[in-house]
C-alpha positions in Angstrom: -52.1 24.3 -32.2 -51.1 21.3 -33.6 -49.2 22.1 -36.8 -47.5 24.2 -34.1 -46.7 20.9 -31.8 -45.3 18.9 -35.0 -43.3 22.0 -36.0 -42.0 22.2 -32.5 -41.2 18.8 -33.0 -39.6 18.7 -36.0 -37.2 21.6 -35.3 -36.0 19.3 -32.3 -35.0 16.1 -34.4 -33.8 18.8 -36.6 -31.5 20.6 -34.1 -30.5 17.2 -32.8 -29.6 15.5 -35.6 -27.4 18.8 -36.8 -25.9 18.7 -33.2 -25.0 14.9 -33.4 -23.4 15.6 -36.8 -21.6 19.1 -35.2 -20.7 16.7 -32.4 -18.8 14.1 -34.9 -16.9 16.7 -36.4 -15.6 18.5 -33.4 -14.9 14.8 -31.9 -12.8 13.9 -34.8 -11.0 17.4 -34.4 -10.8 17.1 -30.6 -9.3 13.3 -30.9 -6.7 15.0 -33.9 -4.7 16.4 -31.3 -4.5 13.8 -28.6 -4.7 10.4 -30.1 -2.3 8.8 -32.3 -2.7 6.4 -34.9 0.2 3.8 -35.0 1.4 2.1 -38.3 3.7 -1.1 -37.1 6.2 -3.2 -38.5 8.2 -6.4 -38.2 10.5 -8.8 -39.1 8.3 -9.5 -42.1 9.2 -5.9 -43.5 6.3 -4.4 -44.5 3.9 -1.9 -42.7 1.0 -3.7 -40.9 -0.8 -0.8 -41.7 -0.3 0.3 -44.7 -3.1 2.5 -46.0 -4.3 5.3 -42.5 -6.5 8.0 -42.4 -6.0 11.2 -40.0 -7.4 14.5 -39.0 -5.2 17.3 -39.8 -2.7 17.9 -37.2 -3.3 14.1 -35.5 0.3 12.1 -34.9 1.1 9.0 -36.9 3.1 7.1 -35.1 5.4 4.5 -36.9 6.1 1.7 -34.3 9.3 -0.7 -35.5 8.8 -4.2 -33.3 11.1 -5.6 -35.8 14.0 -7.5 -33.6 16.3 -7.9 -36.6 16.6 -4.3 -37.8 16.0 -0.9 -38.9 13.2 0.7 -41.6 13.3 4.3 -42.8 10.3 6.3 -43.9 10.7 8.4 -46.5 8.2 10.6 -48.3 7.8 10.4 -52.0 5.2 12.1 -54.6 4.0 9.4 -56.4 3.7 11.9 -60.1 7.8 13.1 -60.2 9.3 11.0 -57.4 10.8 13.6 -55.5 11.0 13.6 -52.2 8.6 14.5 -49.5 10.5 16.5 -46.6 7.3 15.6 -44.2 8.1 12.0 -44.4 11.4 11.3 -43.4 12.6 8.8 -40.2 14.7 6.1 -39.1 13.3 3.7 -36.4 15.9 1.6 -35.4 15.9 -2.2 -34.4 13.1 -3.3 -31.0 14.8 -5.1 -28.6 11.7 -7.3 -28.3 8.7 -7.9 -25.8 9.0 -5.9 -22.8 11.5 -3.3 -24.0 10.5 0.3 -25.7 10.2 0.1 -29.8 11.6 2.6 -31.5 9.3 5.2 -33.0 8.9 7.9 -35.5 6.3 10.6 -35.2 5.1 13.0 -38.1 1.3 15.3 -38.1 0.6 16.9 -41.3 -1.8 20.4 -41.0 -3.0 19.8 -44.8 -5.4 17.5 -46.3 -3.8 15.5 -48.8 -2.2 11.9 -49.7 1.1 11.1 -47.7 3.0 8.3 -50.0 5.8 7.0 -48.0 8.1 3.8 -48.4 11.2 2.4 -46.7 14.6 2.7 -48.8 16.0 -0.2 -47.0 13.4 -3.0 -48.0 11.7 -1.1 -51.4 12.6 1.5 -54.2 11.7 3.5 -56.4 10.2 2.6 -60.1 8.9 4.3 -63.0 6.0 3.8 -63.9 3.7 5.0 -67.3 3.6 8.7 -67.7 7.1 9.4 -65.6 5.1 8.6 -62.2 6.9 6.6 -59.7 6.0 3.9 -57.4 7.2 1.8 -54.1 8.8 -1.7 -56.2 10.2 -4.8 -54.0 14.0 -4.6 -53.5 15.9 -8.0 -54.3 18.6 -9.2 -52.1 16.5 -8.7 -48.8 13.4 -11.0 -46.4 10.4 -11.3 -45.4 7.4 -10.0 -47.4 7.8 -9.8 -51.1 6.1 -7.1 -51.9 7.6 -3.2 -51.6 7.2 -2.1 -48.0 5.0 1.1 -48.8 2.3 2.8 -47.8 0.0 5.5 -48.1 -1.7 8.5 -45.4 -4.7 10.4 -46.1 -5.3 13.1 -44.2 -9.0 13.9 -44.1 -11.5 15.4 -42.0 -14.0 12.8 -43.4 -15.3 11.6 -40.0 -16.4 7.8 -41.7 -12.9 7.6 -43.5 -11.4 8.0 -40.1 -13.6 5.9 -38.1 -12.1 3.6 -41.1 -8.7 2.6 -39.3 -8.0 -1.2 -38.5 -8.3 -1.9 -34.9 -4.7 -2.7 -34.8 -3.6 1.5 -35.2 -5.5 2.3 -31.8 -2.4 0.4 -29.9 1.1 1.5 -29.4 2.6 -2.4 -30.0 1.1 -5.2 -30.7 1.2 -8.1 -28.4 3.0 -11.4 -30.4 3.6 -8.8 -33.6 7.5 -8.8 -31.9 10.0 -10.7 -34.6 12.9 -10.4 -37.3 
């Protein structure tokens, strides 16, 4: 009778801890479709955000609060340097604090590494072994490094519980400038 109690027992912590782990995984697929992780820039010109992890299918929302102008995202793949058709928006100029940003929305289905840059404030260079990557462009302000970044879409549930605070909210109070 009681082996039977502790086996009863153990078969309950077992179920529960394989629902609580069931549970994370079919949050973090849940939350893919609904919430959006946000990636913000400025006047500084480079993405606040610039390394993000996402379920398959969850939005990344690029959020420009940059008063002075306009960024591009652009796809790349880091090995040839071609072009990623997933990847590829304008947001133009905020108007500043109180007014709608401008945004740019992509979801990817796959798993993967989304490389992604903007042509107005980086570009490409070669790099050993014919691979490219995101290089500062002269002639233009604020950060002096290439405004790049990177989005790994994962259905890893502690990569994505990884995000900075700051890509849970749509625009960033004070983050307004250019």
């Amino acid at each position: 009778m009681r082996t039977m109690g502790f086996g009863l027992v153990a078969l309950t912590i077992a179920a529960l801890v394989l629902g609580l782990v069931g549970c994370s995984a079919a949050q973090a697929r849940g939350v893919a479709a609904t919430t959006p992780v946000y990636i913000h820039m400025n006047g500084a010109n480079h993405f606040l955000e610039p390394l993000v992890a996402v379920a398959p299918g969850q939005p990344v929302v690029f959020v420009n609060q940059d008063t002075g102008g306009a960024h591009t995202i652009v796809g790349y793949d880091p090995l040839t340097g071609a072009k990623n058709p997933a990847i590829n928006g304008l947001v133009q100029r905020s108007k500043g604090a109180g007014q709608p940003a401008s945004t740019y929305t992509v979801r990817f289905a796959k798993a993967g590494f989304y490389s992604y840059y903007c042509s107005v404030h980086a570009r490409l260079a070669k790099t050993f072994g014919g691979a490219v990557q995101p290089a500062y462009r002269n002639g233009v302000g604020g950060f002096k490094g290439a405004m790049a970044g990177t989005i790994v879409v994962t259905s890893d549930p502690a990569l994505l519980a990884a995000d900075p605070p700051s890509t849970k909210l749509e625009e960033l109070p004070g983050f307004f400038g250019g």
